[in-house]
PyMOL Python script that loads the backbone (N, CA, C, O; Angstrom):
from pymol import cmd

cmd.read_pdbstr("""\
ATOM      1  N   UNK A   1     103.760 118.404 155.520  1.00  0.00           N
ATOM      2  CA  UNK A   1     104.548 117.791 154.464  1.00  0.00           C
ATOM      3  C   UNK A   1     104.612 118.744 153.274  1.00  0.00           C
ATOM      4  O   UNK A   1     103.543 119.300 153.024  1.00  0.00           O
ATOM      5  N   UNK A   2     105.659 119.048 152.481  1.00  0.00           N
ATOM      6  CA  UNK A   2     106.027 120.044 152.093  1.00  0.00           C
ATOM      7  C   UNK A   2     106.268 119.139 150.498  1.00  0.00           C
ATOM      8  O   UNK A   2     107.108 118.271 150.260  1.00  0.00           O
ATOM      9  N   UNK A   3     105.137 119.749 149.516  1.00  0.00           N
ATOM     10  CA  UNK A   3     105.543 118.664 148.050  1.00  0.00           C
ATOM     11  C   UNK A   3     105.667 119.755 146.976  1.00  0.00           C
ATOM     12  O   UNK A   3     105.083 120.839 146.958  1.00  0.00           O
ATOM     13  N   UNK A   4     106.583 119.236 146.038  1.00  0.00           N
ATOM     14  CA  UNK A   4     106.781 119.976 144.732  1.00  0.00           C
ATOM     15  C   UNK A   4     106.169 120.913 144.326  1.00  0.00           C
ATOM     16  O   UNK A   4     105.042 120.526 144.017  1.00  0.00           O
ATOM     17  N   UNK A   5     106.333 122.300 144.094  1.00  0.00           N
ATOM     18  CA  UNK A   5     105.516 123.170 142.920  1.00  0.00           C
ATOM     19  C   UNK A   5     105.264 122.406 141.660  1.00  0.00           C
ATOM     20  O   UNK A   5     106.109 121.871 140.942  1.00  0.00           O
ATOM     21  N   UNK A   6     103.911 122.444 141.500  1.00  0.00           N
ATOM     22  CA  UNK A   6     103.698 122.296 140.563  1.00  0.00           C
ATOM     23  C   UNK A   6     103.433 123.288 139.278  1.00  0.00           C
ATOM     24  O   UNK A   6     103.703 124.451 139.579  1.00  0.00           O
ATOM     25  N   UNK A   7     102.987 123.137 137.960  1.00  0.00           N
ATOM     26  CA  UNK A   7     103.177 124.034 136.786  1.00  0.00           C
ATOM     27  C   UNK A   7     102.040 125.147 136.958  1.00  0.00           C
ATOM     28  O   UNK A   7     102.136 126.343 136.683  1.00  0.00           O
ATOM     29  N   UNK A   8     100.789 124.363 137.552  1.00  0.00           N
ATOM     30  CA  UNK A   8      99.621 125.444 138.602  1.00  0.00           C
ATOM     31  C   UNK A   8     100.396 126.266 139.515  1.00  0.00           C
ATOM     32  O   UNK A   8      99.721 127.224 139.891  1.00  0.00           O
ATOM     33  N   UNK A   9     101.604 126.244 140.027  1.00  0.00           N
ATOM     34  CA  UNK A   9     101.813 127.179 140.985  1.00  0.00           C
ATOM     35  C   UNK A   9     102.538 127.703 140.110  1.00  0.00           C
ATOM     36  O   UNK A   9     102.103 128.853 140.062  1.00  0.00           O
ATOM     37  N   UNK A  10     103.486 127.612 139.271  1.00  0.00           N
ATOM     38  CA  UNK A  10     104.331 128.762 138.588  1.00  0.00           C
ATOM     39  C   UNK A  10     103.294 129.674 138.026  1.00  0.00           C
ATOM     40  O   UNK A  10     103.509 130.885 138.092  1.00  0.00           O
ATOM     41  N   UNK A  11     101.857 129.103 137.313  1.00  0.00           N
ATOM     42  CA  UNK A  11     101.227 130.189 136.732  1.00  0.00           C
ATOM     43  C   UNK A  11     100.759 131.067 137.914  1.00  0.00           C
ATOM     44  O   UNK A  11     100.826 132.294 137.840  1.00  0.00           O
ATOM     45  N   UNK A  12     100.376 130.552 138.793  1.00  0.00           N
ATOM     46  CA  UNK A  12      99.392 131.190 139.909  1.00  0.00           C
ATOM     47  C   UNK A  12     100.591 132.090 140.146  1.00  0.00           C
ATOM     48  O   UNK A  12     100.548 133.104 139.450  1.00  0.00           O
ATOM     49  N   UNK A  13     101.504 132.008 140.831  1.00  0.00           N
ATOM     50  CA  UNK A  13     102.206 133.040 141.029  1.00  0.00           C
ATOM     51  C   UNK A  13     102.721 133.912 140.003  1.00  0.00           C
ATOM     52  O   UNK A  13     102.654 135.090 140.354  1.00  0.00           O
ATOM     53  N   UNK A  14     103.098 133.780 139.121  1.00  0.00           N
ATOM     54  CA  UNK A  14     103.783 134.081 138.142  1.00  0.00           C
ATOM     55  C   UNK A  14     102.231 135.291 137.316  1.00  0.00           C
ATOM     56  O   UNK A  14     102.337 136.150 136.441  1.00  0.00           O
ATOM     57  N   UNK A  15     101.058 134.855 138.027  1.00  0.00           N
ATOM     58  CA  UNK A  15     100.322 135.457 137.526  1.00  0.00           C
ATOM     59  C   UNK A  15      99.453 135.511 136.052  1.00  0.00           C
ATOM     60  O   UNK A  15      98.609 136.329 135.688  1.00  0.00           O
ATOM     61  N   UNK A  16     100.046 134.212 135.294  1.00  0.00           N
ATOM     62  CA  UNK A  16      99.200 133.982 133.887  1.00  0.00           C
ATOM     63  C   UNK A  16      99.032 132.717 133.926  1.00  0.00           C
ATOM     64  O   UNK A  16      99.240 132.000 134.905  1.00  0.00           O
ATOM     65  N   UNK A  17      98.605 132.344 132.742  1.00  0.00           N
ATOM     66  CA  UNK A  17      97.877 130.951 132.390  1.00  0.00           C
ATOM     67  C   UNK A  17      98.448 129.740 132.123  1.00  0.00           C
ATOM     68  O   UNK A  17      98.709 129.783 130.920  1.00  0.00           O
ATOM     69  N   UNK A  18      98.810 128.623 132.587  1.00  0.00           N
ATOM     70  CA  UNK A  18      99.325 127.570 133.012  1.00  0.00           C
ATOM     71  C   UNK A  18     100.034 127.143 131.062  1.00  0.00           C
ATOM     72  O   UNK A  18     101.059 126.516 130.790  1.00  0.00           O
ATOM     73  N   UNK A  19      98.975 127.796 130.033  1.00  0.00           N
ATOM     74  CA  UNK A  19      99.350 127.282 129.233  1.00  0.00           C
ATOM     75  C   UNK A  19     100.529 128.239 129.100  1.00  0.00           C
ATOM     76  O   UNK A  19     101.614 127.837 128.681  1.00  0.00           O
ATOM     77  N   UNK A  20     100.298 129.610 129.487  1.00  0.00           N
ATOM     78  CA  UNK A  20     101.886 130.478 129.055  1.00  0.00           C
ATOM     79  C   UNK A  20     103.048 129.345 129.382  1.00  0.00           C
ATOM     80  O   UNK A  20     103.798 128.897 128.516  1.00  0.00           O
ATOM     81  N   UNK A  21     103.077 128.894 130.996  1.00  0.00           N
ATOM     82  CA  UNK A  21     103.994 129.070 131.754  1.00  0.00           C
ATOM     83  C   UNK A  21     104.673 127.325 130.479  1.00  0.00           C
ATOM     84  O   UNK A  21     105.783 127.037 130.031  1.00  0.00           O
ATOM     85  N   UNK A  22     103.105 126.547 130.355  1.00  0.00           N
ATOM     86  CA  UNK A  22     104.023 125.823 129.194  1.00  0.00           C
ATOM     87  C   UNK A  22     104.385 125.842 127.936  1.00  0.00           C
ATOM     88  O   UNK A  22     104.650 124.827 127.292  1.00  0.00           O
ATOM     89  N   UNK A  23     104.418 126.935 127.524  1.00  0.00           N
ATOM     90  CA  UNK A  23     104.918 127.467 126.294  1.00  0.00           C
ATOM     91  C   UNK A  23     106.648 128.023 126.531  1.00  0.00           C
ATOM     92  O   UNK A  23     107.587 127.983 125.736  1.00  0.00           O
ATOM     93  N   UNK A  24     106.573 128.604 128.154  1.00  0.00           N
ATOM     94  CA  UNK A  24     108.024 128.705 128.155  1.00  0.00           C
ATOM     95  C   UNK A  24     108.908 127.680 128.849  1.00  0.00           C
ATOM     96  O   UNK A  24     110.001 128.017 129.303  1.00  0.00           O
ATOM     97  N   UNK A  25     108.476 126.496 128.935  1.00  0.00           N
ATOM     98  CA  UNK A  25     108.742 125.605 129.167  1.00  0.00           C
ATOM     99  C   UNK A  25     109.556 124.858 128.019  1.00  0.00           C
ATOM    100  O   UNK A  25     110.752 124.567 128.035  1.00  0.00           O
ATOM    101  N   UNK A  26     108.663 124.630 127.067  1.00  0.00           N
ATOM    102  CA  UNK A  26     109.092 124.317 125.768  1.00  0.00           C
ATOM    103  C   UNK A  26     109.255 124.886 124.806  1.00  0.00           C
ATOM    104  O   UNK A  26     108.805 124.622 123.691  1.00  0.00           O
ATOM    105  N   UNK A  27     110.084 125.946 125.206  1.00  0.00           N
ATOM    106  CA  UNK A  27     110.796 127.048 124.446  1.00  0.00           C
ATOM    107  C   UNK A  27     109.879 127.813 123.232  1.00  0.00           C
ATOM    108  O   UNK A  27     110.407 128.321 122.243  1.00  0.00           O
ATOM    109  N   UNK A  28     108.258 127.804 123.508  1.00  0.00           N
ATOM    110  CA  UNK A  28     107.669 128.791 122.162  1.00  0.00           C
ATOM    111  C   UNK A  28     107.546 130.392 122.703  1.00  0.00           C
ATOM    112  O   UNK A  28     107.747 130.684 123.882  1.00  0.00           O
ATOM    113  N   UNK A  29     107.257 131.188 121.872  1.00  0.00           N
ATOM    114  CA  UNK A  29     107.188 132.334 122.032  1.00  0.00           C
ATOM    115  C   UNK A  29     106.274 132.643 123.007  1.00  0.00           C
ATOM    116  O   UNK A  29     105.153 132.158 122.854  1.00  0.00           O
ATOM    117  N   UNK A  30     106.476 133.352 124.000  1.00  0.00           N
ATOM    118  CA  UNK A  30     105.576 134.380 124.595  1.00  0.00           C
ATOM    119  C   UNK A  30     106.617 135.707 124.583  1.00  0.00           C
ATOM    120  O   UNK A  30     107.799 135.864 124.278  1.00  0.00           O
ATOM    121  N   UNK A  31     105.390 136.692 125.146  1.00  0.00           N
ATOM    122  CA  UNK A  31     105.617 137.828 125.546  1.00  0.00           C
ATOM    123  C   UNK A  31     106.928 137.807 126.356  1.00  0.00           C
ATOM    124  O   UNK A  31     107.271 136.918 127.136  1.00  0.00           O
ATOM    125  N   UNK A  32     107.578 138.885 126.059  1.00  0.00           N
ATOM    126  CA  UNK A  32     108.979 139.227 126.830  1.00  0.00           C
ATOM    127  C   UNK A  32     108.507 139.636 128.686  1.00  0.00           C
ATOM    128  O   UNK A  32     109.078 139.193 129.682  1.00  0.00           O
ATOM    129  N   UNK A  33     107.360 140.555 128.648  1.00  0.00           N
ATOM    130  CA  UNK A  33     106.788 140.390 130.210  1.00  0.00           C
ATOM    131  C   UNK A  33     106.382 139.224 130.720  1.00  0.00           C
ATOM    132  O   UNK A  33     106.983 138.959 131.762  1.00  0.00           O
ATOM    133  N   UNK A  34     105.528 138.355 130.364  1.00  0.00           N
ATOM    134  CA  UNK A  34     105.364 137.114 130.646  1.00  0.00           C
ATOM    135  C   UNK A  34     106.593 135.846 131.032  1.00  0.00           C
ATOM    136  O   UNK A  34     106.628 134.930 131.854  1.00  0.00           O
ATOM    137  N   UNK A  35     107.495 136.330 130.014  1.00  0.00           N
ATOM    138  CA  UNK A  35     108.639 134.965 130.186  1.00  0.00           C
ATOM    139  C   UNK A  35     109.346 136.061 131.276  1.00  0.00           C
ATOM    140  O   UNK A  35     109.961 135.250 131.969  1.00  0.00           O
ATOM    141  N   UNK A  36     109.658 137.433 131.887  1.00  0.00           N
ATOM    142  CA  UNK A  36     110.309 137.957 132.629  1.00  0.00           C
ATOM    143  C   UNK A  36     109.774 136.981 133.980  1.00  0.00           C
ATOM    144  O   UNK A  36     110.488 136.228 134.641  1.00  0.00           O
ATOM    145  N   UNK A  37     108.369 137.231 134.156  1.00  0.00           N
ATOM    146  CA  UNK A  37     107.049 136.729 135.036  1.00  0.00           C
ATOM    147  C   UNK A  37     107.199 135.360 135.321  1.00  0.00           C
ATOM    148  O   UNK A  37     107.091 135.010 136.496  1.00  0.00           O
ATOM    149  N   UNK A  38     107.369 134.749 134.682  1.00  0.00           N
ATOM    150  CA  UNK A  38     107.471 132.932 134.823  1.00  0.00           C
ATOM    151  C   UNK A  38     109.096 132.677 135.458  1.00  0.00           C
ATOM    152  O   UNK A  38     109.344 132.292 136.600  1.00  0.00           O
ATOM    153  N   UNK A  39     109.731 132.884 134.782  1.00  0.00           N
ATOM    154  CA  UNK A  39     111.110 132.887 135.170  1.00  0.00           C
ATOM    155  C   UNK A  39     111.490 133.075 136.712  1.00  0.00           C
ATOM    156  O   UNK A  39     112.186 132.355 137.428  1.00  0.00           O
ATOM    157  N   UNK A  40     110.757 134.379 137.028  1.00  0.00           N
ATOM    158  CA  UNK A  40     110.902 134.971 138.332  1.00  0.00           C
ATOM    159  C   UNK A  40     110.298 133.886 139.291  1.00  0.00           C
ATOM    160  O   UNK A  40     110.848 133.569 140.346  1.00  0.00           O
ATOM    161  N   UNK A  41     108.902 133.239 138.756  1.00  0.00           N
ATOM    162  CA  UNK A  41     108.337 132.774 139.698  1.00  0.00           C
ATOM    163  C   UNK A  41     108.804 130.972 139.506  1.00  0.00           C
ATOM    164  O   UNK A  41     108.270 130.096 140.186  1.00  0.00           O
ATOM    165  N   UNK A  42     109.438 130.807 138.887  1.00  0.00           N
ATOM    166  CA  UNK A  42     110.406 129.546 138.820  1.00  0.00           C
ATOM    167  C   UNK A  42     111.720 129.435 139.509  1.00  0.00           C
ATOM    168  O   UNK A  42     112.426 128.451 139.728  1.00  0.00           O
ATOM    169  N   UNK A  43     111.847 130.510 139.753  1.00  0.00           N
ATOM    170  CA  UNK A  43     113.288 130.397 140.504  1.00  0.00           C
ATOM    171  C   UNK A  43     113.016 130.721 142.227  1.00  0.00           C
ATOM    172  O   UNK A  43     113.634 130.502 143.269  1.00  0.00           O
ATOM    173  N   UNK A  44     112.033 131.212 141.935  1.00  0.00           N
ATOM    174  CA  UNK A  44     110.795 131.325 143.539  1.00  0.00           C
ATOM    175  C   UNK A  44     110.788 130.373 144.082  1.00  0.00           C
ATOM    176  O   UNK A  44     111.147 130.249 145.253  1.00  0.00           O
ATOM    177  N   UNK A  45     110.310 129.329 143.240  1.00  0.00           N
ATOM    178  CA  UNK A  45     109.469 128.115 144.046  1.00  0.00           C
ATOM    179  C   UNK A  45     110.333 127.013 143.623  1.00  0.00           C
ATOM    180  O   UNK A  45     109.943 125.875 143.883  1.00  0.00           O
ATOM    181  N   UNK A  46     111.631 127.198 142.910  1.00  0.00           N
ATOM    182  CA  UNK A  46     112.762 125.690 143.126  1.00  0.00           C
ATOM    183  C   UNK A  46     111.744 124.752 141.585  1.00  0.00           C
ATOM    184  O   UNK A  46     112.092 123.637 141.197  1.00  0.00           O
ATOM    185  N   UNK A  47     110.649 125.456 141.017  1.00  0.00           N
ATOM    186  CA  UNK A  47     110.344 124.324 140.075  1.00  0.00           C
ATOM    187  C   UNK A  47     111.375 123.330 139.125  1.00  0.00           C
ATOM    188  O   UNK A  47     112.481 123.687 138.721  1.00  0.00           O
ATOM    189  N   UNK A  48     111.024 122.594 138.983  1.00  0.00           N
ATOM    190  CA  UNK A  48     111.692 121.460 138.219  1.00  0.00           C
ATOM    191  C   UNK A  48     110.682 120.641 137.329  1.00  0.00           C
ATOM    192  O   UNK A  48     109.974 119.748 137.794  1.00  0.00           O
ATOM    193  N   UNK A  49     110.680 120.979 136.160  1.00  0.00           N
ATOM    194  CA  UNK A  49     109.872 120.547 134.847  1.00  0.00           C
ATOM    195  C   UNK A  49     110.157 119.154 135.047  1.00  0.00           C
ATOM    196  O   UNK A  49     111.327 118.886 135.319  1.00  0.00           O
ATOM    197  N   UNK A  50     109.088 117.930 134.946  1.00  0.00           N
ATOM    198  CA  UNK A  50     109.123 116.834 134.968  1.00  0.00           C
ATOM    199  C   UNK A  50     108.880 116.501 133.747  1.00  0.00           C
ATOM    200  O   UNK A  50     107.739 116.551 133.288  1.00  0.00           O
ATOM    201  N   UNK A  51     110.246 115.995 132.838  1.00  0.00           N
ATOM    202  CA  UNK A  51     110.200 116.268 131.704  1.00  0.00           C
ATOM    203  C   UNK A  51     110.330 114.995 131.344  1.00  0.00           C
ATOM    204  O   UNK A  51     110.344 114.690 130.151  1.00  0.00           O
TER     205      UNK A  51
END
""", "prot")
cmd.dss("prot")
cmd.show_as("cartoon", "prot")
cmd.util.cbc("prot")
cmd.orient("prot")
């Protein structure tokens, strides 16, 4: 059975800390490598912010 990425998997892949990945979530500043990093690994895994 195959379930949602969750915000743990965008960081895990994406390679930083769950709080980055929600900082670019809700639009605060990170690093320009980091938001390159998250992005990539959001469009990876189909995430969808349960907002």
């Amino acid at each position: 059975m195959n379930r949602k990425p969750t915000m743990n998997d965008v960081a895990r892949v994406a390679g930083v800390g769950r709080g980055t990945v929600s900082n670019y979530i809700n639009g605060r500043k990170i690093k320009e490598e980091n938001r390159q990093k998250v992005d990539k690994a959001i469009k990876e895994l189909g995430y969808i912010p349960n907002l």
